[in-house]
Residue, then its C-alpha position, 0 to 999 in steps of 0.5 A: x500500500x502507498x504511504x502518503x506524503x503526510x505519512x513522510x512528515x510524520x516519520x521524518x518528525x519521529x526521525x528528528x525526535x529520535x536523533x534528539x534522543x526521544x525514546x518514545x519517538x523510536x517507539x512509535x517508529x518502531x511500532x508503525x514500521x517494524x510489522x511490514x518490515x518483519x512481513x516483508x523479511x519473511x517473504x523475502x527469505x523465508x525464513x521466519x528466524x532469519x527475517x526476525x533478526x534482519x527486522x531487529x538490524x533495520x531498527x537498529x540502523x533506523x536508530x543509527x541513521x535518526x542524527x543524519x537523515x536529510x528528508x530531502x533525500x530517499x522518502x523515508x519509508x523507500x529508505x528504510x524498505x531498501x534497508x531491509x532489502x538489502x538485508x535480505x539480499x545479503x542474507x540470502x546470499x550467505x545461505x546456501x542454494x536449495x534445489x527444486x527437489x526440496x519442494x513439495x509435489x502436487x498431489x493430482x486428481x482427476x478435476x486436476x492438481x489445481x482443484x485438489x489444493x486445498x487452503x493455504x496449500x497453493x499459498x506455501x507452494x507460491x512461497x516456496x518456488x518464489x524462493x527459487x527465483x532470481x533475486x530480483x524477481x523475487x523481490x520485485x514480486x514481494x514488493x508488488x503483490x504481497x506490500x502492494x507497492x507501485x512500480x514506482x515505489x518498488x523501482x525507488x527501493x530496488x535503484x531501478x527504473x519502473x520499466x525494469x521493475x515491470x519487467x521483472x514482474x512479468x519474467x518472474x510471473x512467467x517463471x512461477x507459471x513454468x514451476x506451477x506447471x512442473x509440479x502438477x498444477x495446470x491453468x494457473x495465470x493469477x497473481x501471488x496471493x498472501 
């Protein structure tokens, strides 16, 4: 979701009270901002322990920042998204690669595989091969369907163009529609669900 400009001043006041060391200032900061940061951690790594600690580096380098931020920079929720990005990125790196063999086979019927998954079966495959892609598509993806971000916003926090970022989701969406076919599961053609 879009964060209005109003929504910048308030965090870049909280951000001034921070750096004037307003402990209840960081407070609410942390409280507005950590949940999406966690959220979009988990999505991006997959990792419910990793994407807690990469949550727990973000605030802390929020802290760090407060006595330096210049709000006529990066909006400061772009900034702090491309923080955890980041993080994620460098996360991911470190771990090793997992092959395709690690995810789950889809179980097949007669009404076809598609109709045979049940609650979040569809939803924790889409997690799972979403792991399995390039880097940037999968951000790209994160961004765009599960934080409902803009081109725009998800081109400010990957330091791309909005073209290349549309790019990347339509490579990426391609991608998982070849991987749902491989694991059984045909006529898929809708867009990630959270």
């Amino acid at each position: 979701m879009s964060r209005s400009t109003g929504e910048n001043r308030v965090d870049v006041d909280l951000l001034r009270l921070v750096a004037r060391g307003d402990p209840a200032a960081l407070r609410a900061l942390v409280s507005r901002h950590l949940p999406r940061v966690l959220r979009m951690a988990e999505r991006l790594t997959g990792n419910p322990s990793d994407a807690e600690e990469i949550a727990q580096e973000t605030m802390i380098r929020l802290w760090r920042v407060a006595r330096t931020w210049k709000p006529e920079g990066a909006r400061f929720d772009t900034w702090l998204y491309r923080v955890t990005v980041n993080l994620c990125i460098d996360r991911q790196r470190k771990r090793p690669m997992e092959s395709l063999d690690g995810v789950a086979e889809m179980a097949s019927s007669e009404k076809g595989a598609f109709a045979a998954v049940h609650g979040g079966q569809m939803n924790t495959l889409v997690r799972q091969l979403l792991e399995c892609l390039p880097e940037k598509q999968r951000i790209a993806l994160v961004l765009s369907y599960y934080e409902e971000l803009t081109s725009r916003e998800v081109a400010e926090i990957m330091e791309t163009t909005p073209g290349a970022v549309l790019g990347l989701l339509f490579r990426g969406r391609q991608a998982l529609k070849g991987m749902l076919t491989a694991a059984g599961v045909e006529g898929w053609d809708s867009e990630p669900e959270t």
